[in-house]
N, C-alpha and C positions, 0 to 999 in steps of 0.2 A: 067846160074847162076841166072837172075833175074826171068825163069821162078821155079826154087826149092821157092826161096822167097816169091813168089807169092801162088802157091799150100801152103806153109807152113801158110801162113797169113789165106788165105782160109781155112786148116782145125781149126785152131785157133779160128777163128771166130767159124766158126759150133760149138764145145765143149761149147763154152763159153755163146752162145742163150740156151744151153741145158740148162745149171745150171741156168742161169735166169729164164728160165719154172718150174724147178724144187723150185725154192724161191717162185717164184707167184701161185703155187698150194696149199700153205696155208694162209689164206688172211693175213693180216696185223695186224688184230684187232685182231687174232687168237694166237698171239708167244707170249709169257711169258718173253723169256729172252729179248726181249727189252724192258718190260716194268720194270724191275728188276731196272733199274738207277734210276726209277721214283717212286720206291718203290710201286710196283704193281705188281699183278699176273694175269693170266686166271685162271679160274678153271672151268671145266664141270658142276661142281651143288655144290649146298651150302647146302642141306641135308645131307650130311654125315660129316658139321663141326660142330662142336660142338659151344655152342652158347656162350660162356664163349672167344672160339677164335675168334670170329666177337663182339666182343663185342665194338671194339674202331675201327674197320675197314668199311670204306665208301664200301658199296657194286654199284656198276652198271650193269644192264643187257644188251649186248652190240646188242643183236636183238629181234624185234619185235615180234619172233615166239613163237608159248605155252610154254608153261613151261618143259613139258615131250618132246619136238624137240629134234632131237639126235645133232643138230648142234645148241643149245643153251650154250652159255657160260657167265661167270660173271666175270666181272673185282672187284678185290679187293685192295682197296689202302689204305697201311699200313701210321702211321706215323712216326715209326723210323725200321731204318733198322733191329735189334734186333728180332725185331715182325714179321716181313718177315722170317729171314733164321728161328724161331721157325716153321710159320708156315709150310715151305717150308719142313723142316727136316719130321714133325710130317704127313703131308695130302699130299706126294709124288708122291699118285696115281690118285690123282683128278686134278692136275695140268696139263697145256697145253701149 
């Protein structure tokens, strides 16, 4: 009996490192929905928002790389939440 216990803990564990690998394969600075509490998004590029929507939102670029890098992205941080789900509804494709 304590050996079934034992194997079952054991595959337990194994599954449970998987999904951990699978969290840490996209970085931190990268997921949008955490930053949503904080009234913030990613977004891949800010040429295709229109400038009327960045008008009141604080832009940051969160890596050092050119401009055209495929893995450059831009933190945008709304002040009220209102401005967030507009932008989120309207620029759905550019979001990360």
């Amino acid at each position: 009996m304590k050996f079934i216990v034992f194997i079952k803990k054991i595959i337990i564990n194994i599954f449970k490192s998987e999904n951990k690998s699978d969290e840490n394969m996209i970085p931190q600075e990268f997921r949008s929905h955490d930053y949503e509490r904080k009234l913030a998004l990613i977004v891949k590029s800010t040429k295709e928002v229109d400038y009327s929507d960045l008008k009141y939102v604080e832009i940051t670029k969160l890596d050092t790389r050119k401009k055209n890098d495929l893995f450059s992205a831009y933190r945008l941080d709304f002040h009220t939440r209102d401005k967030l789900n507009l932008f989120k509804k309207k620029y759905q494709s550019i979001i990360l």
